[in-house]
C-alpha positions in Angstrom: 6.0 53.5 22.5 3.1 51.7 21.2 4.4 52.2 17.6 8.0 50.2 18.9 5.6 47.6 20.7 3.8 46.3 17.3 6.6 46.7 15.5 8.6 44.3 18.2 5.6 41.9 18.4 5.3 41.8 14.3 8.9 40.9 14.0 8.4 38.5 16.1 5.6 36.5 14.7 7.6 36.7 11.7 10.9 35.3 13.3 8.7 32.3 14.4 6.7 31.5 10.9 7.7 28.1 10.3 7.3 28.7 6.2 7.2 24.3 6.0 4.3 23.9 8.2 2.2 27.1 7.6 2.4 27.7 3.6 3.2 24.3 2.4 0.3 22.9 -0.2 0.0 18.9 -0.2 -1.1 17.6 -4.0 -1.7 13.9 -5.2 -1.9 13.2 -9.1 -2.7 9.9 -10.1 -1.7 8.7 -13.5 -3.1 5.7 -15.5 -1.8 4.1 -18.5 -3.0 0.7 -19.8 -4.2 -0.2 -23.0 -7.6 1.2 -23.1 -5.7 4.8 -22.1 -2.8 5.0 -23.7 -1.6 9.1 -23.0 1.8 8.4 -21.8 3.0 10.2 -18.3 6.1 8.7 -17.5 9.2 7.0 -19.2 10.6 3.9 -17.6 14.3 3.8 -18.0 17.2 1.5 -17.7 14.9 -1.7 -16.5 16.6 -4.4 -16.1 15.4 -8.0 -15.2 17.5 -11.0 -13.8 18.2 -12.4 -17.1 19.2 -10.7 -20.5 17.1 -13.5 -22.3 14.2 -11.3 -22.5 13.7 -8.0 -24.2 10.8 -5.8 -21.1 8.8 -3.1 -21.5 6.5 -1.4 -19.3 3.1 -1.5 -20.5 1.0 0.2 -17.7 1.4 1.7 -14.2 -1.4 3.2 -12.1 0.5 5.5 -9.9 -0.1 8.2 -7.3 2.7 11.0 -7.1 2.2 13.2 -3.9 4.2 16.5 -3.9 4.2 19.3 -2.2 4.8 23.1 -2.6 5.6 25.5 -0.2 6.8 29.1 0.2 10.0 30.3 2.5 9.5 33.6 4.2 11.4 36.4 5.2 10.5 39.6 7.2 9.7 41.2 3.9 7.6 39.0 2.0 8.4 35.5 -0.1 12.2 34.2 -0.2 11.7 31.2 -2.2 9.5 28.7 -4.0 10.1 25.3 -3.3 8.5 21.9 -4.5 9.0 18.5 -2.6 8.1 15.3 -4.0 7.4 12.8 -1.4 6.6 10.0 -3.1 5.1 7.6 -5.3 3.0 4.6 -5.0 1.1 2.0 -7.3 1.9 -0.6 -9.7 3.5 -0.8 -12.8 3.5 -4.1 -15.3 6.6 -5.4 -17.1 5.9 -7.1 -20.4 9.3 -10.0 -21.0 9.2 -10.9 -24.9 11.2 -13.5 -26.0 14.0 -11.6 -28.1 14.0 -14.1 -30.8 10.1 -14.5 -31.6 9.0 -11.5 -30.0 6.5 -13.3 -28.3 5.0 -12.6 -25.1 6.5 -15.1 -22.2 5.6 -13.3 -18.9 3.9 -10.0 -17.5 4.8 -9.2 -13.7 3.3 -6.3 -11.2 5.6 -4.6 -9.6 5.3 -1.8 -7.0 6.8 1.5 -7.5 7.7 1.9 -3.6 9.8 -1.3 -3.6 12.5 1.3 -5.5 14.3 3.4 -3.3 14.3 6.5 -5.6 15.7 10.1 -5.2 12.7 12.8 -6.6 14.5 15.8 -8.5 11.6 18.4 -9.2 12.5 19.9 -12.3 12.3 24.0 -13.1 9.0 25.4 -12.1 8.1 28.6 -12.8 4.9 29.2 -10.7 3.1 33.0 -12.4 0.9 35.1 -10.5 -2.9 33.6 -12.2 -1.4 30.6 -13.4 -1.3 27.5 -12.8 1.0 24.4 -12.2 0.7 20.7 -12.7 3.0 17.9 -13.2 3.4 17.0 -17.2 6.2 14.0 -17.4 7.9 12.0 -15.1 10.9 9.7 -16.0 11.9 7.0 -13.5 15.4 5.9 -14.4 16.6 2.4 -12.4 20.0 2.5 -13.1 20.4 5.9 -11.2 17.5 5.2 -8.7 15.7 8.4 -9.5 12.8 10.4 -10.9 12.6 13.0 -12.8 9.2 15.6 -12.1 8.7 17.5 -15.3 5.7 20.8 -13.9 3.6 22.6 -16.4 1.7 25.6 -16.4 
């Protein structure tokens, strides 16, 4: 009798873990490029500017990706592994150079959260003692997304 009673009260603490709100890790990584750190993070593709007399480039962000990782459960132990990334935020400049002379005619700040982009978390293969961090990201403005690139 006592034996069925755990067993019913274990089953249901289990039926009522909510695996979003009692395993899920928050993270923030902030990454800087500028000209005084140049290690590269991200690629910028498919920026486009009002007018096609001016060849851009992005020549440094300062931006914070927040992300999060979490584990599903099931009565018998971990289902899945799953990484959400919620955001980003911070500032990126855009370099326009004339496309003749090359020269410099304009740098702009921009914020990253005046993009509406969709986060695709990449493969991530999470090993018991390792570790997991995010390596790359590629923002792509054409198709309104980012790409999040883990490493062990």
């Amino acid at each position: 009798m006592i034996t069925k009673m755990v067993q019913e009260e274990f089953n249901n603490m289990m039926n009522e873990i909510d695996s979003s709100n009692n395993n899920k890790f928050n993270f923030s990584g902030r990454f800087i490029m500028s000209q005084s750190n140049p290690k590269q993070y991200f690629d910028f593709l498919n920026y486009e500017t009002f007018t096609t007399q001016y060849d851009t480039d992005i020549i440094d962000y300062n931006i914070i990706v927040n992300w999060s990782a979490y584990f599903q459960l099931n009565q018998v132990g971990i289902e899945n592994f799953v990484i959400d990334v919620e955001g980003a935020k911070g500032l990126f400049t855009i370099e326009m150079r004339d496309l003749h002379s090359d020269e410099v005619v304009n740098e702009q700040q921009k914020n990253i959260e005046d993009f509406d982009w969709k986060y695709v978390a990449d493969d991530a293969n999470l090993a018991k003692g390792g570790s997991l961090y995010i390596h790359h990201l590629t923002f792509d403005f054409k198709q309104k997304s980012c790409t999040v690139v883990f490493t062990n």
